[in-house]
N, C-alpha and C positions, 0 to 999 in steps of 0.2 A: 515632417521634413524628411526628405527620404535619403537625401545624399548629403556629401562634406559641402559642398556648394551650400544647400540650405542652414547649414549651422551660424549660430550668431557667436561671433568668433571671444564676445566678450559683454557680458551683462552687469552696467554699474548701479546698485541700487542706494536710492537717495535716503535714508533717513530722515524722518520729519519734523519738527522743531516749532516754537510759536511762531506766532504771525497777529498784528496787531488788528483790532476792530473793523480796518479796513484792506485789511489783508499785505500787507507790509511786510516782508519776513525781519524775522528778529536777530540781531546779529549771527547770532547761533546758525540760524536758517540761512543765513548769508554765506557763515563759512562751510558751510555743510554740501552749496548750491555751489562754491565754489571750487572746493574741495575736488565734486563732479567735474567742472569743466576743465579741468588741469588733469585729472584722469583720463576725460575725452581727448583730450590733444594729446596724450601720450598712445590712443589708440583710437584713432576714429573711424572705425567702424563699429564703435561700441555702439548698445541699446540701452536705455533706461529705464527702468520703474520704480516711481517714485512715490512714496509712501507718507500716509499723514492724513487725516481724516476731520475730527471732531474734537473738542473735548475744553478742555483746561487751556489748552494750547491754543484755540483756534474756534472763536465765536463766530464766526461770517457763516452766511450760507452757503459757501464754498468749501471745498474740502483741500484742505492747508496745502495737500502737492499739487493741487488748479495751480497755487500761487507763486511755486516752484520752477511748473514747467513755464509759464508766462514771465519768468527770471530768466529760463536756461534758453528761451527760444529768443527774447531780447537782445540776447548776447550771441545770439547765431547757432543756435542746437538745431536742427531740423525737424519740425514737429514729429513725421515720420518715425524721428529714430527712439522718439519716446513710447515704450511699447502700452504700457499702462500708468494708472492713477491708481492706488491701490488707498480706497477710506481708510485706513488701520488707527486704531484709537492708542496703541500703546506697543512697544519695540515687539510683542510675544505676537499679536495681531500681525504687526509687520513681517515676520518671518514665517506665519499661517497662510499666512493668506498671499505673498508671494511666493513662497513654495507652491500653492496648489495653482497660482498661474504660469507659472514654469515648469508643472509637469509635462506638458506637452512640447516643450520647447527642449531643441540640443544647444548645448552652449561648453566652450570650452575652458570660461573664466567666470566665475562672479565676485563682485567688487562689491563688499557694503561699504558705504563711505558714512561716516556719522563723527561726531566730534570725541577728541581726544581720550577725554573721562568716561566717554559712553563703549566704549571699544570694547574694552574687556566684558562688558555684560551685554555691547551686541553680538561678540563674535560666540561668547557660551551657548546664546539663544538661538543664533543662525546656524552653528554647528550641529545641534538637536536635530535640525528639519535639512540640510544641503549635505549632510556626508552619510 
């Protein structure tokens, strides 16, 4: 991106949460999905990527943020503005591995959004890989 025009003025990344057997989000997942859309409307022209992969969490053949973004576009997200799906199996994942898809990206804000008790040990982890 070469100029202030291509910058994405604001990147809100989802945190990933369970989701039941058939891909359901789990309250958690809910408020987390929600969390996002109330960030969106206070600035939309934000992008998303959203994070949640495998594991404990999420038995389906699908990777838990499929189930997310088919939440957030329900509710009128514009698939578009969802930048990535990031598999991340565990919060240190999640910060790995969208760090290294935002190197290439300018951006003037990023938002993790994750639930209340999770804050403090997302923001230690994201702070490592974003400052």
């Amino acid at each position: 991106m070469d100029d202030q025009t291509d910058m994405i003025q604001k990147v809100i990344i989802v945190l990933g949460a369970q989701n039941d057997e058939s891909g359901k989000l789990s309250l958690m997942g809910l408020a987390r999905a929600d969390g996002a859309l109330a960030e969106y409307a206070k600035n939309p022209g934000s992008k998303f990527v959203l994070t949640g992969g495998f594991g404990k969490f999420n038995s389906t053949s699908l990777p838990h943020a499929h189930y997310v973004s088919e939440y957030l576009t329900s509710k009128g997200i514009p698939q578009e503005v969802i930048l990535a799906i990031v598999p991340s199996a565990n919060t240190v994942e999640d910060a790995i591995l969208t760090h290294q898809f935002l190197a290439g990206i300018e951006t003037s804000e990023i938002v993790v959004v994750t639930s209340e008790f999770h804050l403090p040990r997302a923001r230690l982890i994201f702070e490592c890989f974003f400052e």
